[in-house]
C-alpha positions in Angstrom: -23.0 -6.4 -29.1 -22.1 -3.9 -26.3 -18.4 -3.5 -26.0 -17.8 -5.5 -22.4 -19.5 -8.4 -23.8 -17.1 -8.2 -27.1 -14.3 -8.1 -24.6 -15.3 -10.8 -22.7 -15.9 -12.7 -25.7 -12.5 -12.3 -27.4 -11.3 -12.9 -24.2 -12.8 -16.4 -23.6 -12.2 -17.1 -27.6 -8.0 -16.3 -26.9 -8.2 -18.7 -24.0 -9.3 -21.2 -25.8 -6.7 -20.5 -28.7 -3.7 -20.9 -26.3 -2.0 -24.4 -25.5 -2.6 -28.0 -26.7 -6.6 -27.4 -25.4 -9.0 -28.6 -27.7 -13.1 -27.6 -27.2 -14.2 -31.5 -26.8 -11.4 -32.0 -24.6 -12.7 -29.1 -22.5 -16.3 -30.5 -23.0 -14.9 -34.2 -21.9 -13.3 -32.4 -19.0 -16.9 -30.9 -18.4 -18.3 -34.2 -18.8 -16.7 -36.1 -15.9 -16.9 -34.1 -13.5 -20.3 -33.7 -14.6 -20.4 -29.6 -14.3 -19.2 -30.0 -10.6 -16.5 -28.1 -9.0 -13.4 -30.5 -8.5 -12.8 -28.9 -5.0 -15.9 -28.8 -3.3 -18.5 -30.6 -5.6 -21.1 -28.2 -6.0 -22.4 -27.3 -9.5 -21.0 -25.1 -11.2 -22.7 -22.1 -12.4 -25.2 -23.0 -15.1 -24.5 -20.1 -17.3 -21.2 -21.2 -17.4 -21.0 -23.8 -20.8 -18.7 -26.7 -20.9 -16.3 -24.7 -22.7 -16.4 -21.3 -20.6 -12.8 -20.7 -19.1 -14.8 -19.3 -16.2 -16.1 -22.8 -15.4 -12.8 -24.1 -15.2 -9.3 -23.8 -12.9 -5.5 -25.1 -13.8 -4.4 -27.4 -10.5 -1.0 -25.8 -11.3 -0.9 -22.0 -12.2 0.2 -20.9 -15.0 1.9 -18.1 -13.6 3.8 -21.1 -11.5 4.4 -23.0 -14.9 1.2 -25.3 -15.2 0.4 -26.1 -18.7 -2.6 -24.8 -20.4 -3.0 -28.8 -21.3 -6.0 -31.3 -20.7 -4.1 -32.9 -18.0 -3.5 -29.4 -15.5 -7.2 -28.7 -15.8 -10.7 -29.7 -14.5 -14.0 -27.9 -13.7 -14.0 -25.3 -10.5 -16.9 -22.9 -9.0 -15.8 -19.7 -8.8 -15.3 -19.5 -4.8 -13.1 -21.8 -5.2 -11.2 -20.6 -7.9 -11.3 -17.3 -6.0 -10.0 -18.8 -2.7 -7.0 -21.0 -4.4 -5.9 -17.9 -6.4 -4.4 -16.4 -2.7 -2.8 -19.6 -1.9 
């Protein structure tokens, strides 16, 4: 495995480790907004999987102190996750 993609996978594997989480409730997260962005409803990358943290945004930061919990989460495209990250 090249060494960015080992990055990125740890990376996305730590993500998922931190906070209350779990991969179904990522996956039921994935589910009803049926891979579509919460913000503008377009579908989200399909390389993205239902538990890729690239798929999905926090409503409230959590540099702003959002959780990392089921509730402060849903599925966002990455222009938009792009465009809130300014705000």
């Amino acid at each position: 495995m090249p060494a960015r993609s080992k990055r990125m996978y740890e990376r996305r594997n730590a993500w998922l480790r931190t906070g209350d989480v779990t991969r179904e409730q990522l996956q039921a997260i994935w589910k009803a907004y049926a891979g579509k962005c919460a913000y503008c409803g377009i579908p989200v990358m399909p390389r993205y999987t239902p538990c890729d943290p690239r798929g999905f945004d926090h409503v409230v930061p959590r540099i702003r102190g959002g959780k990392h919990t089921a509730m402060n989460i849903v599925v966002c495209c990455r222009r938009c996750n792009e465009l809130k990250k300014d705000s």
